[in-house]
C-alpha positions as CSV (number, residue, x, y, z in Angstrom):
1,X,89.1,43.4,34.5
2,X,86.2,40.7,33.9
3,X,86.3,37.1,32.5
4,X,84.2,33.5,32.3
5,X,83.8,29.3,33.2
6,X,80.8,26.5,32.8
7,X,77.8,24.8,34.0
8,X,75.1,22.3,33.3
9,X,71.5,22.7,34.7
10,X,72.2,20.8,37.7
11,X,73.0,22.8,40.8
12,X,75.4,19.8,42.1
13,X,77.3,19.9,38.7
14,X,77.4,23.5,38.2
15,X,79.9,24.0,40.9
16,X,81.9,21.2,39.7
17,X,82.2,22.9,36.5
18,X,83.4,26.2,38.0
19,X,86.2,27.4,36.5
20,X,86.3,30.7,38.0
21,X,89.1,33.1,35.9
22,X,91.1,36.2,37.8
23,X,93.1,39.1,36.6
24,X,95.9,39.2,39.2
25,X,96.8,42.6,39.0
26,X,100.5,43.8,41.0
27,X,100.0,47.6,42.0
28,X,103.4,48.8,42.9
29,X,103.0,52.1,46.0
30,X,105.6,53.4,47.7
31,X,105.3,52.8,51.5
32,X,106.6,54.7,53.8
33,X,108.1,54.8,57.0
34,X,110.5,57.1,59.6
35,X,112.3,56.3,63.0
36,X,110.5,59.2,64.5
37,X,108.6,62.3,64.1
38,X,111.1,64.3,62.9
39,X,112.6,62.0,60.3
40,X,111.6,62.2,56.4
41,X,109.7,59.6,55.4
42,X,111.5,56.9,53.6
43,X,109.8,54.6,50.9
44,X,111.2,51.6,50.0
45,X,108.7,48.6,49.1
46,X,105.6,48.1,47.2
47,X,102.0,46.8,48.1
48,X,100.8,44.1,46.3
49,X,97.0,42.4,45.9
50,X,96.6,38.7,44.7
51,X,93.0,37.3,44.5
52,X,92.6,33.3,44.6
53,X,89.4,32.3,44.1
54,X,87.8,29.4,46.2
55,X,84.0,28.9,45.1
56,X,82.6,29.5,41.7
57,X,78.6,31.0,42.0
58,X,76.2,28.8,40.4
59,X,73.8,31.1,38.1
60,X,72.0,33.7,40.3
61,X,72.8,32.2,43.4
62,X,74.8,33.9,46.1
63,X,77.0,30.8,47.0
64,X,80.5,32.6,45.7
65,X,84.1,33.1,47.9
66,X,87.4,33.9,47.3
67,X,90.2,35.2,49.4
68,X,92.5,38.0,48.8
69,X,96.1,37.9,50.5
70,X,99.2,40.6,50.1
71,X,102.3,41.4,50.2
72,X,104.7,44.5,50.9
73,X,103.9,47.4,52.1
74,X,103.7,47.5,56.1
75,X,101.2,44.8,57.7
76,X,98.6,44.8,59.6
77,X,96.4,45.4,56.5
78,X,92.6,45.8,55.7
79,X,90.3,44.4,52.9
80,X,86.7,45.8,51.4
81,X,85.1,44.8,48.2
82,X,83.6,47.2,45.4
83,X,84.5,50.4,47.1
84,X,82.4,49.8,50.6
85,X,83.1,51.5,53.8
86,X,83.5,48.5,56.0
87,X,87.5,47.7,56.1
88,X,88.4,43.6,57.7
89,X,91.1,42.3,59.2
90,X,90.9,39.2,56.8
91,X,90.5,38.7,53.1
92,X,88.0,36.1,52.6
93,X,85.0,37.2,51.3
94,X,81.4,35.2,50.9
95,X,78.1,34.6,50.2
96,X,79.1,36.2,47.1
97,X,76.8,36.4,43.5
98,X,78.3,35.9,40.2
99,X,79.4,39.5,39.5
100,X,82.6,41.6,38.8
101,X,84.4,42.8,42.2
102,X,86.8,45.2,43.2
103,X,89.2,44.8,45.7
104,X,91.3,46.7,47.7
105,X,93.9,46.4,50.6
106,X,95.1,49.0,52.7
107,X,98.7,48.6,54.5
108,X,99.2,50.6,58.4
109,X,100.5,53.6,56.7
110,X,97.7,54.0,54.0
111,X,99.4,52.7,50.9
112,X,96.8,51.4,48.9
113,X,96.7,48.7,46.3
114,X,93.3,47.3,43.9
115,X,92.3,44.6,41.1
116,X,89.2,43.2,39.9
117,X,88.2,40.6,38.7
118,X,84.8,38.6,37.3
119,X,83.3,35.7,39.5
120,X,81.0,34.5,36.6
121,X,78.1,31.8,36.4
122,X,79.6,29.2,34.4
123,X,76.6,28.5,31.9
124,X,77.6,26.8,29.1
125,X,75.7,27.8,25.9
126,X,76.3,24.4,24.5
127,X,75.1,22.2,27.1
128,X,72.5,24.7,28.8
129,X,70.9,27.6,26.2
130,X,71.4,26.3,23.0
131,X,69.0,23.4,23.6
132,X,66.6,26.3,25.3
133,X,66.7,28.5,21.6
134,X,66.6,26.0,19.5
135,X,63.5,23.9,21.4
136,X,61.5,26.9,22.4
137,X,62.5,29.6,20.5
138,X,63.1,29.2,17.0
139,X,60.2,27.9,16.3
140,X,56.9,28.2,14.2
141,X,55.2,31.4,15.4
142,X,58.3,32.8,17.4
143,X,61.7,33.8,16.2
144,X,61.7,32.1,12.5
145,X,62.3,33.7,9.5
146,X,59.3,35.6,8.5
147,X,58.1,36.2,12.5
148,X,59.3,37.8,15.4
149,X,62.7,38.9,14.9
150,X,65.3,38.6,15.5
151,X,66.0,35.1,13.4
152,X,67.2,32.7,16.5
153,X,67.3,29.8,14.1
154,X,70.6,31.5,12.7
155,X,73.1,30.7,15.1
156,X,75.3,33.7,14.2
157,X,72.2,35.4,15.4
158,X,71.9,34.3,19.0
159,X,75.2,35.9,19.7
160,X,74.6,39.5,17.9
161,X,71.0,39.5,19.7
162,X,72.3,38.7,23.2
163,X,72.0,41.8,24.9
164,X,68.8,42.5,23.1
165,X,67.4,39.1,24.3
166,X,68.7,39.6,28.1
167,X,66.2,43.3,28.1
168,X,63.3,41.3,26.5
169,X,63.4,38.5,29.1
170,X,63.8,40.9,31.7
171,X,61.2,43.2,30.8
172,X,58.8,39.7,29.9
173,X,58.5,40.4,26.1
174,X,60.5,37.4,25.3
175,X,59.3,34.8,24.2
176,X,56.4,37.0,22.5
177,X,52.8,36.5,23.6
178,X,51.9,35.5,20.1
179,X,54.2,32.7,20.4
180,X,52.7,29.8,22.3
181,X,56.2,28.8,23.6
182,X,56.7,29.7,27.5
183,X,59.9,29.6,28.9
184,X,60.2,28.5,32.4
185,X,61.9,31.1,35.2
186,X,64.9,28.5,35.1
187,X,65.3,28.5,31.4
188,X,65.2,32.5,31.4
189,X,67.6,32.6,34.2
190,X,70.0,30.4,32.3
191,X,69.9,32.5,29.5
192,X,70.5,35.8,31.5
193,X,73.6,34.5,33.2
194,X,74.9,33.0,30.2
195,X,75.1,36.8,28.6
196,X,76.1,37.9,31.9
197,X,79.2,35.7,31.1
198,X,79.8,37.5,28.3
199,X,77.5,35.7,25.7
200,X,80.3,33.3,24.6
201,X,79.9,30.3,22.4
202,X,80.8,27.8,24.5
């Protein structure tokens, strides 16, 4: 289950302003055990996954952590992220983008647990895309009333047009080439991980 934090353009702030939000999810699984070979298995416990996150990612940067720890089942146990084959002994994971994970753990006898959870950019769209639309975009010649649409000068707008702007940037159609208003690979990057995050007005 995804979620969001905040940054300003500086790569020194940005991780100060991480504020990195996690679904903790408790996944309750029978694990089992018997004295010997010939004994029924008995089940009496349950296996469960808690993420803590250490490092926030600054926006498109692959500077993220966290660690993952649990409890029940029947230790030793394994880790992997986002369904991958490799299995570790430890649940710190690194050098991590801003992106939505999966984890799971497995316990000695196979009793599995999972959450997810988003590590997000932290853009704030106060502080670092607002000034971006309003200076570059909505103006004269670009997305104003009575040229390119959609309106950007509308604020309302910016937020119903997110996921429309994020396929124009990326596809270099936005801003227009009629509109003598570049944006800089910093400013579209800014913009992309603030929808990323979920496009929120904050």
């Amino acid at each position: 289950m995804p979620f969001s934090p905040f940054q300003s353009s500086s790569p020194m702030k940005q991780v100060s302003h991480f504020l990195i939000r996690l679904s903790l999810l408790l996944i309750t699984c029978s694990t089992c055990s018997k004295a010997s070979d010939d004994d029924a298995l008995i089940c009496d416990g349950s296996l469960q996954i808690v993420l803590i996150a250490q490092n926030g990612a600054p926006c498109g940067i692959p500077m993220g952590s966290f660690t993952v720890t649990a409890n029940g089942g029947v230790p030793p146990y394994s880790f992997r992220i986002d369904n991958g084959s490799n299995w570790q002994a430890d649940g710190q994971f690194v050098d991590l983008y801003p992106a939505a994970y999966r984890v799971t753990v497995i316990d000695t006898l196979g009793c599995t647990a999972q959450t997810g959870f988003n590590l997000v950019n932290g853009i704030s769209f106060q502080e670092s895309v607002e000034p971006i639309i309003s200076s570059v975009c909505a103006t004269a010649g670009c997305h104003v009333a009575g040229e390119e649409a959609p309106n950007l000068a509308i604020r309302t707008n910016i937020f119903t047009a997110a996921s429309r702007m994020r396929s124009l940037i990326s596809l270099a159609d936005m801003p227009p080439a009629a509109c003598n208003c570049p944006l800089t690979a910093e400013e579209k990057q800014n913009i992309i991980c603030w929808i990323d995050d979920g496009g929120q007005d904050n």
